[in-house]
C-alpha positions in Angstrom: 230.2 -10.6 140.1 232.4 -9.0 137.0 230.7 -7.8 134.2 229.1 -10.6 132.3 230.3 -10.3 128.2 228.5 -13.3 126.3 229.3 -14.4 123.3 227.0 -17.4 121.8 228.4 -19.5 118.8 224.9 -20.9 118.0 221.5 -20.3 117.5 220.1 -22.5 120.3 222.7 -21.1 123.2 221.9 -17.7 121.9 218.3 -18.6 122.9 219.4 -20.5 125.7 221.1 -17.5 127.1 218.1 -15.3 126.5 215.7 -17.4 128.4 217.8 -17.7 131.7 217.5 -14.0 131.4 221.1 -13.3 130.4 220.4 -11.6 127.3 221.8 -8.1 127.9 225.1 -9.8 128.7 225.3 -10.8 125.1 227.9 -9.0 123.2 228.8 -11.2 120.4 226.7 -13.7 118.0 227.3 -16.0 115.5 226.4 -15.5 111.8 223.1 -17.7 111.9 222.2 -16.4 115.2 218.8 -14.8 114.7 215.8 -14.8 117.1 214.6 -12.8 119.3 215.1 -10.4 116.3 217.1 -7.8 118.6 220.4 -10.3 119.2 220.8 -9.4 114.7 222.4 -6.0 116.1 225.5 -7.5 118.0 228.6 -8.3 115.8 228.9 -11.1 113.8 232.2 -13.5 114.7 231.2 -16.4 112.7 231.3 -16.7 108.9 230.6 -20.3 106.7 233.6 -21.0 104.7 231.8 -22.4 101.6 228.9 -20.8 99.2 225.4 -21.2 100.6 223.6 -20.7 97.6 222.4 -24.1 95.7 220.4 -26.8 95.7 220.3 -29.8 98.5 222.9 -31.7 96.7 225.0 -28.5 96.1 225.5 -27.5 99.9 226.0 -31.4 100.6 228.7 -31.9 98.5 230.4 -28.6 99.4 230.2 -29.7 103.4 231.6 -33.1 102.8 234.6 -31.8 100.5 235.6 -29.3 103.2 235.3 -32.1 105.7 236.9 -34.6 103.5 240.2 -32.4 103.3 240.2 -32.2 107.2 238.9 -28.1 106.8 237.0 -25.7 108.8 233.4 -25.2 108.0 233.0 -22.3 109.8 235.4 -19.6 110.4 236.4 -17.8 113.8 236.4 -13.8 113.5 239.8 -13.7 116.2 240.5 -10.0 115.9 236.9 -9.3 116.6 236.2 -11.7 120.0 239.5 -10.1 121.0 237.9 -6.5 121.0 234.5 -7.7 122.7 236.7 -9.5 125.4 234.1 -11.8 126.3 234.0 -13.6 129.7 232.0 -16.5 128.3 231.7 -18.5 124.9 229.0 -20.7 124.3 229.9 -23.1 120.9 229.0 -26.6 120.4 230.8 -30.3 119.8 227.7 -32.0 118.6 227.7 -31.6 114.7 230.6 -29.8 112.1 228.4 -29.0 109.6 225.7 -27.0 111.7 227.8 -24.4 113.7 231.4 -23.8 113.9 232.9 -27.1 116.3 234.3 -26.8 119.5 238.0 -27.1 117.8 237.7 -24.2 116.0 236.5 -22.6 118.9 239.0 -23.5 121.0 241.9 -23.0 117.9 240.8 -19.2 118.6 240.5 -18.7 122.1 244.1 -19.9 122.9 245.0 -16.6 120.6 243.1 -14.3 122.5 245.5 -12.6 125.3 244.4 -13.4 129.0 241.5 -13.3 131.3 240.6 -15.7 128.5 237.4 -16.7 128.6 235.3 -19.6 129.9 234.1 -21.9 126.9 231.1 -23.8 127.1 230.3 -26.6 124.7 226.9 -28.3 124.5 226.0 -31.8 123.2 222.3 -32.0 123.4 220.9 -35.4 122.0 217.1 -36.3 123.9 215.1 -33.6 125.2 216.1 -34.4 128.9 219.6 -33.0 127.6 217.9 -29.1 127.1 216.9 -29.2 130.9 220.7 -30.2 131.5 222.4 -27.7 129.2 220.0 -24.8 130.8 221.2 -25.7 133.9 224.9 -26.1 132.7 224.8 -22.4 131.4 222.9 -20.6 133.9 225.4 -22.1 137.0 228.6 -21.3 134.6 227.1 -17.7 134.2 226.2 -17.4 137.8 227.5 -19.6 139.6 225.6 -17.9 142.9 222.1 -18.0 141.7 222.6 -20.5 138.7 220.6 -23.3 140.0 217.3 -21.6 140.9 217.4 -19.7 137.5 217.6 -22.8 135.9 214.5 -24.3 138.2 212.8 -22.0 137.6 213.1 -21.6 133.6 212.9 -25.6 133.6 209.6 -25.3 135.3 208.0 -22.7 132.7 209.1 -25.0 130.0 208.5 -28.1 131.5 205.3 -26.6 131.6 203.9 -25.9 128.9 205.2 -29.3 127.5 202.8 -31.2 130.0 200.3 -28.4 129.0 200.7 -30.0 125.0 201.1 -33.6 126.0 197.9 -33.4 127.9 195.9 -32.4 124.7 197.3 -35.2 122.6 195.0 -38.0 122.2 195.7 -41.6 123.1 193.7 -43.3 120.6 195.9 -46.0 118.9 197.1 -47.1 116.5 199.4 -44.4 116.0 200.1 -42.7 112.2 203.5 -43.3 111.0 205.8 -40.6 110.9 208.9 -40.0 108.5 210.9 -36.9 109.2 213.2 -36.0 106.6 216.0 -33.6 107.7 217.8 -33.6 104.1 216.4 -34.0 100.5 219.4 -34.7 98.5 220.7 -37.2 99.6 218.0 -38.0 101.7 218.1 -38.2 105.9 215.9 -39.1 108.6 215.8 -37.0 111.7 217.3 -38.2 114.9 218.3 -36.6 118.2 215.4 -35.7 119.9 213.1 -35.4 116.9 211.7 -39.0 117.1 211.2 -38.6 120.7 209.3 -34.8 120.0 207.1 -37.6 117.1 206.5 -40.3 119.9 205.1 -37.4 122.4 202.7 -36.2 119.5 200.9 -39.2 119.4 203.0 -40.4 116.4 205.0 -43.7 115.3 208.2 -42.2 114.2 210.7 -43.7 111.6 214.1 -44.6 110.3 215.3 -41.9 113.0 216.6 -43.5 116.8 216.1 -41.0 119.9 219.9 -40.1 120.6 221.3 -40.9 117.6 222.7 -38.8 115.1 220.6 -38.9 111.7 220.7 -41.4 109.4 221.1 -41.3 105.4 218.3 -42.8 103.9 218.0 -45.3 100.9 214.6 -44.2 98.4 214.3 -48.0 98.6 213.8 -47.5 102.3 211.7 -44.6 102.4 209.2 -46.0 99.7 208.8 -49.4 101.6 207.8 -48.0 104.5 204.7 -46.3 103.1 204.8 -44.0 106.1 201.3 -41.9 106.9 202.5 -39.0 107.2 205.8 -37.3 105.7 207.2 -34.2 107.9 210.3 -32.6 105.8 212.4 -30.6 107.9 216.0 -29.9 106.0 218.5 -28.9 108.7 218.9 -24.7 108.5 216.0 -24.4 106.0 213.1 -22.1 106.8 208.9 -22.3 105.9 209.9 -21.4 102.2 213.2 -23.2 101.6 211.4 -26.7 102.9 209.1 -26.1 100.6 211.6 -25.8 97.8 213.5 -28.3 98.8 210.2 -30.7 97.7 210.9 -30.0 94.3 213.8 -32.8 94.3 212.1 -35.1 96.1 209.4 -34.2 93.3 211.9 -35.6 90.3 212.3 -39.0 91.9 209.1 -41.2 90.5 208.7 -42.9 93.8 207.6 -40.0 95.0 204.6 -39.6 93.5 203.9 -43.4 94.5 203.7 -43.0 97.9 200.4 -43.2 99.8 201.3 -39.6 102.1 201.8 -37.9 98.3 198.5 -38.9 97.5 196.7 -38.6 100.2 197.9 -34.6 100.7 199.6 -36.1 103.8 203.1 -34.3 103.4 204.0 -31.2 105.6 206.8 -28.5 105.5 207.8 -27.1 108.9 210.4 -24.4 109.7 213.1 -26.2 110.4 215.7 -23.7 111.2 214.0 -21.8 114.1 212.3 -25.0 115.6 213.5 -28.4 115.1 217.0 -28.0 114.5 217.5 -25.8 117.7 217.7 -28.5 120.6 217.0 -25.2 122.6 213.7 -23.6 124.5 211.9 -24.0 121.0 212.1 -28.0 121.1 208.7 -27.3 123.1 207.3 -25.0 120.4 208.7 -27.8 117.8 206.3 -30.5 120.1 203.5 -28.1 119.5 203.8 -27.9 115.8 203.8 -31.6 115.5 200.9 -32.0 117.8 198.9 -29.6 115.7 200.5 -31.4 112.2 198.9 -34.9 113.7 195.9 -33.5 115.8 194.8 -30.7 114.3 191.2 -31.1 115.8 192.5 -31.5 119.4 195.7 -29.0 119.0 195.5 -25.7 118.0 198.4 -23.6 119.1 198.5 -21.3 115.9 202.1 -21.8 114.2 199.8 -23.3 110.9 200.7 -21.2 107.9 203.4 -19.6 110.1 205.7 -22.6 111.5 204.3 -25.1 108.8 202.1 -25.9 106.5 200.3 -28.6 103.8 202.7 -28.7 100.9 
């Protein structure tokens, strides 16, 4: 087989790659490409086109003027995937506003001068879409020894997800569960987030398995009186989500809701675990597990991965 030259156009494929065991292969990142910690040393070819200081409401409106005028949220660094002369790109066609879209992607390849390379775009929605996409990379990478990579990485996953599940306990009725993956304006989390709830022994809301998320009326959000509240803003980390509370703090509502006042309300690092549909989706079904069970699962992200706000 050629020499292997990787380069990953999101966080999750970055991670994807690294579990299939392709990781030295890796010769090009994207900008928010960031765990393991080692993959921060290969070059950069992505860079967001608008300012990512602000508030909530800030980086929303910024992302919807760009996509209003028909621009590019990210940018493609050309020049610099034409000197790593990769044989592979890994990008994504799922969402515009969290990595740079399979467009752009393809926009640059078509300027880079021949072998070019292979792209591979993922679309993960449901959980059972991770086990597809790790075998869709491993057999593009290797097309010879693709499949039992894949098995074999499936099975270590798979698990230590029945490993979680089995720890879960069945009692019913099940505590409500509102996941918010924006704070101004507000979303509920969908994909594969309700489905990680559902497996954690929790009633998830406003957010369909497989659907993108949805934006979310206060009206909504305060009927519902949900039991718990999980808030999760889509590329915030353990310290940003709890920022982010500070809006949701200004609304009156707020400090109505029985999860407020019961000290129900927990911030999670959303960046590195739920809003990866990569190998961490497991660790994200551990972290819920211990936010709803705490007695029953103990897997030791508290205080790391999330917290009581």
């Amino acid at each position: 087989m050629s020499e292997l030259r990787i380069v990953s156009l999101i966080p999750s494929a970055t991670e994807i790659v690294i579990q299939l065991g392709f990781g030295a292969s890796l010769v090009g990142r994207s900008h928010s490409c960031d765990f393991p910690p080692a993959v921060q040393k290969l070059p950069v070819c992505t860079a967001p086109s608008f300012d990512l200081d602000g508030n909530s409401k800030e980086i929303h409106d910024r992302v919807s003027e760009l996509l209003r005028r028909g621009l590019s949220v990210y940018d493609v660094n050309v020049e610099l995937l034409q000197q790593l002369r990769p044989t592979h790109i890994l990008t994504q066609d799922q969402c515009e506003v969290c990595a740079a879209s399979l467009a752009d992607v393809e926009k640059a390849v078509a300027q880079l001068i021949e072998p070019q390379p292979r792209v591979i775009s993922l679309k993960p929605q449901v959980l059972a879409d991770l086990w597809d996409d790790l075998r869709r990379v491993a057999v593009a990478i290797d097309p010879t020894n693709g499949n039992a990579i894949a098995d074999l990485t499936i099975a270590q996953l798979q698990g230590r997800l029945q490993d979680c599940l089995k720890k879960v306990p069945s009692k019913l009725p099940q505590p409500t569960v509102a996941c918010l993956e924006w704070t101004d304006p507000l979303m509920g989390a969908g994909n594969w987030v309700p489905e990680l709830v559902s497996m954690a022994g929790g009633h998830p809301l406003f957010g369909q398995v497989g659907r993108h998320s949805p934006w979310l009326p206060w009206e909504d959000l305060s009927a519902a009186e949900p039991d718990m509240l999980v808030v999760m803003p889509c590329g915030y980390d353990l310290q940003q989500s709890r920022q982010s509370i500070n809006v949701l703090a200004q609304v009156p509502a707020w400090h109505n809701m029985k999860a407020v006042k019961e000290g129900r309300v927990f911030v999670v690092d959303a960046n590195h675990y739920f809003n990866r549909p990569g190998p961490r989706l497991v660790d994200s079904l551990e972290i819920l597990a211990e936010i709803l069970h705490p007695d029953e699962c103990a897997f030791g992200y508290a205080m790391k991965a999330w917290k009581i706000y």
